[in-house]
N, C-alpha and C positions, 0 to 999 in steps of 0.2 A: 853621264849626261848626253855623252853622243847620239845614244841610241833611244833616248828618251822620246816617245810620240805618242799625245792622245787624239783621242775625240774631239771635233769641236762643234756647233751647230752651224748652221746657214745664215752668214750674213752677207754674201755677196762681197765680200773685200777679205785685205791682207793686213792684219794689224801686230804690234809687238807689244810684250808687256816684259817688266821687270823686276827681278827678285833681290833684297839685298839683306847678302849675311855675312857680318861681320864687316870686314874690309874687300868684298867682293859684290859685285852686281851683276847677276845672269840675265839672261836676254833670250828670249823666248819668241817665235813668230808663228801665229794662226793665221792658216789659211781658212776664211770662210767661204771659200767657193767651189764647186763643182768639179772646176779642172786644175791640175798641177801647176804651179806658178813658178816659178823662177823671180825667184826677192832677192832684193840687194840692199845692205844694212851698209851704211857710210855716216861716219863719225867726221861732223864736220869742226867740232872744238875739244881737247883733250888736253888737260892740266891737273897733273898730276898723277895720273894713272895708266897703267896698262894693260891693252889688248889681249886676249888671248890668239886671236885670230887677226893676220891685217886687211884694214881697210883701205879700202870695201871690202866686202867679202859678200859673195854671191853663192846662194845652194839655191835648189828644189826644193820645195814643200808639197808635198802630196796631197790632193784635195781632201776640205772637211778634215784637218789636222795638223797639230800643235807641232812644233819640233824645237828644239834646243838650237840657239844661234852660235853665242859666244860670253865669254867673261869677260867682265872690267874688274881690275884691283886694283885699288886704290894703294899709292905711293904712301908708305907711313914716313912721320916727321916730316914732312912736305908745307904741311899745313891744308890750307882748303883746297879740295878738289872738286872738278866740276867737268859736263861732259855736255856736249851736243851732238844729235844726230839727225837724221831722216834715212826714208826706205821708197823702196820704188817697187814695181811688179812688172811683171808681164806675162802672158800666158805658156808656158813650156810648152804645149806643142806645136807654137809658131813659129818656132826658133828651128823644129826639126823641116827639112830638106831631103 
């Protein structure tokens, strides 16, 4: 999964989507835009379940493509589980100096 990256077309923004199998949910983030972005995924409510990666957790996304963020798996015999997040952006070559 680390090295997973496609294609993605031009929408001018940074979006995530999510995959769920079984007792896990993958997190996926497209960059629709032109230049490298620097995203940062933060889980602001978590019951039940665990992280693969902690939050926040911040990488690059290479313009016009998908990359692999992180996993959530769900706590079994917990009972309901439930997650909240958001994401933020900024352009990576503003950050260089």
């Amino acid at each position: 999964l680390e090295k997973h990256q496609v294609s993605v077309t031009q929408t001018s923004k940074v979006s995530f989507r999510n995959e769920t199998l079984d007792n896990q949910v993958y997190f996926y983030c497209a960059n629709g835009t032109q230049q490298e972005q620097e995203v940062t995924l933060n889980f602001t409510l978590l019951r039940h379940v665990e992280l693969s990666k902690k939050s926040p957790f911040t990488r690059k996304v290479p313009p016009l493509t998908e990359v692999y963020f992180m996993t959530l798996t769900q706590k079994p015999y917990f009972g309901l589980s439930y997650f909240q997040y958001d994401y933020k952006w900024r352009n990576a070559r503003k950050m260089q100096r």
